[in-house]
C-alpha positions in Angstrom: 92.6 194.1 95.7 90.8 191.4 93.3 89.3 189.1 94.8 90.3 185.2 93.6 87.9 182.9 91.6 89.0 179.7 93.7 91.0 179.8 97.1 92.0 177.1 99.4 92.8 178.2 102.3 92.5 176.1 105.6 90.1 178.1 108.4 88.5 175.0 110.1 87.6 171.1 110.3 85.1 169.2 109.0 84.6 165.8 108.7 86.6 164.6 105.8 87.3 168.3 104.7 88.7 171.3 105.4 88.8 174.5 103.6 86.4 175.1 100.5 87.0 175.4 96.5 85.6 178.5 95.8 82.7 179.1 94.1 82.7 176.6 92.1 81.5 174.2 94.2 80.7 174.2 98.2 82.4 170.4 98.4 84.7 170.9 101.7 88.8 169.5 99.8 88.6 166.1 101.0 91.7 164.1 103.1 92.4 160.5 102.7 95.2 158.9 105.2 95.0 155.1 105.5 96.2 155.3 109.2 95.4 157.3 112.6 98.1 160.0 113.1 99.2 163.0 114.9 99.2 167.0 114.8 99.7 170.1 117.4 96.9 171.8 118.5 97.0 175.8 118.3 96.9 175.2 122.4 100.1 172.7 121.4 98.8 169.4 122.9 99.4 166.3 120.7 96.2 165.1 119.4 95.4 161.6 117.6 93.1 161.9 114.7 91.3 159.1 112.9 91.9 158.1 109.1 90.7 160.2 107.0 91.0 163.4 108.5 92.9 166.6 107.6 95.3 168.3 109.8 96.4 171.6 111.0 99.9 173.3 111.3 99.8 176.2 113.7 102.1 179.0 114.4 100.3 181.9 116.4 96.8 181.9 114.8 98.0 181.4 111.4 96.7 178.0 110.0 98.3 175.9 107.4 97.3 172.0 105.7 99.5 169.9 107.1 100.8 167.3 104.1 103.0 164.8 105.4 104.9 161.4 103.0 104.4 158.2 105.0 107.0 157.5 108.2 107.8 155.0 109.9 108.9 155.2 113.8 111.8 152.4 114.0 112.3 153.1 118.1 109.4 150.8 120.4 108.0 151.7 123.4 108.1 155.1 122.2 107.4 156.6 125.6 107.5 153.9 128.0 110.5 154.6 129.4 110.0 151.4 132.0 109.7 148.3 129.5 112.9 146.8 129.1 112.9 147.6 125.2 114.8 151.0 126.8 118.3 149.3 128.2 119.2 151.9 131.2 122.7 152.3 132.4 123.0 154.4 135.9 119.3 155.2 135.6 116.5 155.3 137.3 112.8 156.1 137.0 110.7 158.1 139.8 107.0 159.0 139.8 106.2 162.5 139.0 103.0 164.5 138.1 104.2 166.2 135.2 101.8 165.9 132.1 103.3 164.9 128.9 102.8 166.9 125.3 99.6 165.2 124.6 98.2 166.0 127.7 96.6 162.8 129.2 100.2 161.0 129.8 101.4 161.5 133.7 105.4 160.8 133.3 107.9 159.9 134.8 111.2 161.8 136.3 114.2 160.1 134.1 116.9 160.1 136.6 120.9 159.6 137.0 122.0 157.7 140.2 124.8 158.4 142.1 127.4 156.1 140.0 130.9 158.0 138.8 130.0 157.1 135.4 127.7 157.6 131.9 123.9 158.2 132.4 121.3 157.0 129.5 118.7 155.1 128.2 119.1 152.9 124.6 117.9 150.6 121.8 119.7 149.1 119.3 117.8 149.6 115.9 118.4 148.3 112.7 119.5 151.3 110.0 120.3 151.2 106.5 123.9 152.3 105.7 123.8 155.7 103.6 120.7 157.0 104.5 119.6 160.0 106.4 117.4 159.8 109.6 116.4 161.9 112.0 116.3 161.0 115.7 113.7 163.3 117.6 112.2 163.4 121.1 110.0 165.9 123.5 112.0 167.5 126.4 111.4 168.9 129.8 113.2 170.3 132.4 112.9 168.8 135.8 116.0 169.1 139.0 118.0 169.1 135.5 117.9 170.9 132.6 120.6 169.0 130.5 120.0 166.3 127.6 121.7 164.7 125.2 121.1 162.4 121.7 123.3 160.1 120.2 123.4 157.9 117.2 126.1 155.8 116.6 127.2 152.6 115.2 126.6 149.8 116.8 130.6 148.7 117.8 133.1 148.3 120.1 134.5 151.1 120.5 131.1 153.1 118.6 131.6 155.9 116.7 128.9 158.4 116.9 127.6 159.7 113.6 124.8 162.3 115.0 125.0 164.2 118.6 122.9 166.9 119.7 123.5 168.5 123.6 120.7 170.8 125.1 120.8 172.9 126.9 117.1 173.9 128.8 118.3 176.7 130.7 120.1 178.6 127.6 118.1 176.5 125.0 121.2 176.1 122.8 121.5 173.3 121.0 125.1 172.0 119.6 126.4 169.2 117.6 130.2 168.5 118.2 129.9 166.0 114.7 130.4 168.2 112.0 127.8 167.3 109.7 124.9 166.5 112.2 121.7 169.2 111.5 120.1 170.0 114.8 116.9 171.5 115.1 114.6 172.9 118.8 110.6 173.9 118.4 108.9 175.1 121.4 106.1 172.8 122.0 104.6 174.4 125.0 104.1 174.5 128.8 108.1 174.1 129.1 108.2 171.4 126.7 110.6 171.3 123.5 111.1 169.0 120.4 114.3 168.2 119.8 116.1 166.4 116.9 119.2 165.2 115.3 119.7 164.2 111.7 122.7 162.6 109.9 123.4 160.0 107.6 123.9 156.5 108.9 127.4 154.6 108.3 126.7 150.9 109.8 123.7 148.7 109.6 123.3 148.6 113.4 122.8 151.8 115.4 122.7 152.7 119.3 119.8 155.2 119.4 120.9 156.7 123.4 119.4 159.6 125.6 122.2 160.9 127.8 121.9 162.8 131.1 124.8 164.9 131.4 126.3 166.8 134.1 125.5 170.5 134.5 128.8 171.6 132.6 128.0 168.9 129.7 130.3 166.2 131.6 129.4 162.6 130.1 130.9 160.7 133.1 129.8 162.6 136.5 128.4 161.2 139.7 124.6 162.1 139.1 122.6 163.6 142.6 120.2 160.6 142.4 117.3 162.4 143.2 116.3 165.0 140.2 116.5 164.7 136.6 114.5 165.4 133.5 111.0 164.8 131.9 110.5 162.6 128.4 108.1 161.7 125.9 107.7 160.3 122.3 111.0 159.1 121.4 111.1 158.8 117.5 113.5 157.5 115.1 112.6 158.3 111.2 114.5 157.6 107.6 114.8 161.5 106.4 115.8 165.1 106.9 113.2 166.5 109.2 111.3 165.6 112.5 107.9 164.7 111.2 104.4 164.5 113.2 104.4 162.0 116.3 104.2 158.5 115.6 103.0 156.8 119.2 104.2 152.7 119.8 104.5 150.1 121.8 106.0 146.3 121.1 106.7 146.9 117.3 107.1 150.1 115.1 104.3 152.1 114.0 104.2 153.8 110.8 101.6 156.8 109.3 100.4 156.8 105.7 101.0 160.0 103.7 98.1 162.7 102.9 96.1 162.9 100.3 94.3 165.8 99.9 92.6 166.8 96.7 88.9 169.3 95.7 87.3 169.6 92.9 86.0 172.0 90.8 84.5 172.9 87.3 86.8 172.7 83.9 87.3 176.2 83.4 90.0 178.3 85.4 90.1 181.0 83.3 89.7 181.3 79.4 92.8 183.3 79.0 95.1 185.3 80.9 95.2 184.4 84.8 97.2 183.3 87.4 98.0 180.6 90.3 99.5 181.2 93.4 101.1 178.2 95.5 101.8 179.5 99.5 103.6 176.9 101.0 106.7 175.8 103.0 108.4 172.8 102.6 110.4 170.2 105.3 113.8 170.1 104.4 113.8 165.8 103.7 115.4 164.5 100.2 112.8 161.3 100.3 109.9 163.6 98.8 109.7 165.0 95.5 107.1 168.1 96.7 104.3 168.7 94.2 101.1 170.2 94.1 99.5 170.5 91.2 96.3 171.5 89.3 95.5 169.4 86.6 92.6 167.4 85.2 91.5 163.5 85.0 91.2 162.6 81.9 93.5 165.4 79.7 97.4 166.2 80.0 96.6 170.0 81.3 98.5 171.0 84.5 99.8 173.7 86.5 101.9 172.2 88.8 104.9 173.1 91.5 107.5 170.8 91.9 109.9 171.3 94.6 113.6 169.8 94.9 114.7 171.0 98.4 117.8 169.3 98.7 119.2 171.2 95.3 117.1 174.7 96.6 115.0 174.5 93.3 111.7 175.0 92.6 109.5 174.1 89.4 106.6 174.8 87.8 105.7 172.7 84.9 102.8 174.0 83.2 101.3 172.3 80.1 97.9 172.6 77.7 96.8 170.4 74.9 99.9 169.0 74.1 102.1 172.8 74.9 104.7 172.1 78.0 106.7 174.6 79.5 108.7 174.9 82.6 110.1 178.0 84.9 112.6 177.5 87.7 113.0 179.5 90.9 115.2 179.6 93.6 113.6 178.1 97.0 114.8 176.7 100.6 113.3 173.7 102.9 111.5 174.6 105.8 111.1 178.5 104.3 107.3 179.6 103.6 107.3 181.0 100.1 104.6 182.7 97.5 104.9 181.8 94.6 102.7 183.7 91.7 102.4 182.1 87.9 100.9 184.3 85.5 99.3 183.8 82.4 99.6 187.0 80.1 99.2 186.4 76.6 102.1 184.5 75.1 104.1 184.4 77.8 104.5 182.7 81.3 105.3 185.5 84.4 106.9 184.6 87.6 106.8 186.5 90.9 108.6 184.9 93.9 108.5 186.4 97.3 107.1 189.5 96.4 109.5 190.2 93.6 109.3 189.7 89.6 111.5 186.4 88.5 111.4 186.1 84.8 109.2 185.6 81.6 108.9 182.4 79.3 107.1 182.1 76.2 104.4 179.5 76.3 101.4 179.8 73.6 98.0 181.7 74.5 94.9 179.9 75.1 92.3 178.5 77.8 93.0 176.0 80.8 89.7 174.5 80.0 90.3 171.3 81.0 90.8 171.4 84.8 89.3 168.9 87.3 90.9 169.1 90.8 93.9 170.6 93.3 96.1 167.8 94.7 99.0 167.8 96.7 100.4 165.2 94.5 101.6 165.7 91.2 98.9 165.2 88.4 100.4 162.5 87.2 102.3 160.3 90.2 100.0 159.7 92.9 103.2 158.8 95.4 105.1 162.1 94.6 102.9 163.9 97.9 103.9 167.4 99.1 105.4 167.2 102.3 105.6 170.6 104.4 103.1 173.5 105.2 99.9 174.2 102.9 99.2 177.8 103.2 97.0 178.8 100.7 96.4 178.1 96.6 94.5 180.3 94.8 93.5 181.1 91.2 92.3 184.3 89.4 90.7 184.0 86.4 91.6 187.9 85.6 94.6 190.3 85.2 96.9 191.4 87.9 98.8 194.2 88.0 102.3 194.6 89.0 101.1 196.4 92.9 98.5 193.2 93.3 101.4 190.7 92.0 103.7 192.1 94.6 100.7 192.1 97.2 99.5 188.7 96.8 103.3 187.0 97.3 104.5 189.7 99.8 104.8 187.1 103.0 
């Protein structure tokens, strides 16, 4: 197999960097983030990291860049389950020793008393009507092993616009509201990330955790003495449960990523090719580009992903010569993706399988200055999903290595 003129692909931290451009230059691909934020260990603790520092998505030893758009978390006292912010009906709070995700936290037991009657926690949270959010919190089992999340409008009598039931024994999760998307990760040591996500319908929501009975009952006289373990509450505008966002008295929110390296001007004189690995979160408030491109010229090979339409773009363009080629694609689905520059003509490879041919005129990408995960020329249109690998070979492939390289 060829080996690739320039790789990116994530295999450790350094300060400021991770990764290398390859060979062109030894400069580690540098991270810029305005604002401390959160990522999962490989040993899946929730770790804080300071400005300015990349982060890692894991899933069993396999490493990814992890490039999230700015959030905000709208619930407070994300995990203080005591401060009155969190209005509790027929619940109560005993000591416990269990440790929470991040592992420093000792929580809590969220219990339901004895009363014939509803069991949860809320906050009333301002929400704008027509827009998607995602309601997400960490989950353990305890004497019980049942949860629930509502969102709902904030009237009398509410109507509930997302509702997710889980189950910890069976580890099904259900949504009786039709168009409510409900999603479980594993998050380790019996803990599990749960969310909700549906579009809001009144400007004032109830954001409520709900213990119910073993058979799913919502009124049922609770035991009084065992419940369930809770952590990092999070309310967020948009389709997917993004990275942890820790507060207290007010909201918190986390910048986007910015990661870019640099290299020298020439990719490859003539034919070559580009291969974007990536995955990306299934949220309509990103546009999803990575691109390679240069400073001071209108050259670019970029990928532009529209999840919400399952549609996927590269735009490629070379003094003053645009093109663009469209693929089929899904959110939260890891795809290779292969452009190929031979001759004339623009070749697409998808998944380990040929896509199509476009004209687009011969000549050099001469003029290439660094890899973003922003497109080359919007600095606010950030990739937000999975980074697993970019790489360019300034030679020929043939059709066994084009398979190869975006077989996943």
């Amino acid at each position: 197999m060829k080996v690739p003129s320039i790789s990116w692909i994530p295999y450790g931290r350094r300060v400021q960097g991770i990764g290398t451009v390859k060979p062109y230059t030894t400069t580690p691909l540098l991270a810029r983030r305005n604002s401390i934020s959160t990522e999962v260990t490989q040993d899946k603790v929730v770790q804080e990291l300071p400005i300015d520092m990349p982060r890692f998505y894991w899933k069993n030893k396999d490493g990814a860049i992890l490039s999230e758009i700015g959030k905000v978390n709208f619930v407070k006292y994300s995990s203080d389950w005591s401060n009155a912010a969190w209005a509790k009906t027929n619940i109560t709070l005993d000591s416990g020793e269990v440790i929470a995700p991040n592992g420093k936290d000792t929580l809590s037991e969220v219990i339901p008393t004895t009363s014939s009657a509803q069991h949860y926690m809320q906050q009333i949270i301002s929400t704008t009507v027509g827009v998607e959010y995602t309601f997400s919190i960490y989950v353990k089992g305890g004497e019980s092993n049942k949860v629930e999340l509502l969102l709902a409008d904030n009237v009398s009598p509410y109507t509930d616009f997302a509702r997710l039931y889980f189950d910890l024994d069976t580890l099904a999760a259900t949504s009786p509201t039709t168009l409510s998307r409900v999603n479980v990760e594993e998050a380790g040591n019996g803990w599990y990330r749960i969310s909700v996500t549906d579009v809001a319908t009144n400007a004032s929501t109830i954001l409520r955790i709900i213990l119910p009975s073993s058979t799913g009952a919502l009124n049922w006289a609770g035991n009084g003495v065992g419940g369930v373990y809770l952590w990092g509450a999070q309310l967020e505008i948009g389709g997917n449960a993004s990275s942890y966002i820790p507060t207290e008295a007010t909201t918190a929110s986390r910048d986007s990523d910015y990661i870019i390296g640099l290299y020298s001007k020439e990719i490859f004189k003539g034919n070559g090719s580009v291969l974007y690995d990536t995955s990306a979160f299934y949220d309509d408030t990103s546009s999803n580009y990575i691109s390679i491109g240069g400073y001071t010229t209108s050259d670019y090979i970029r990928m532009h992903l529209d999840v919400y339409n399952e549609t996927g773009y590269i735009d490629v363009s070379r003094d003053g010569v645009t093109a663009t080629v469209d693929f089929d694609m899904a959110g939260g689905v890891r795809q290779k993706v292969l452009i190929v520059f031979v001759g004339a003509t623009i070749e697409l490879w998808v998944d380990g399988e040929y896509w199509s041919t476009t004209a687009f005129a011969a000549g050099a990408f001469d003029q290439m200055t660094y890899i973003t995960n922003r497109d080359s020329s919007n600095s606010l249109n950030n990739f937000n999903g999975h980074i697993h690998d970019i790489r360019v070979y300034n030679l020929e492939l043939n059709d066994e290595e084009k398979k190869q390289v975006t077989t996943i």
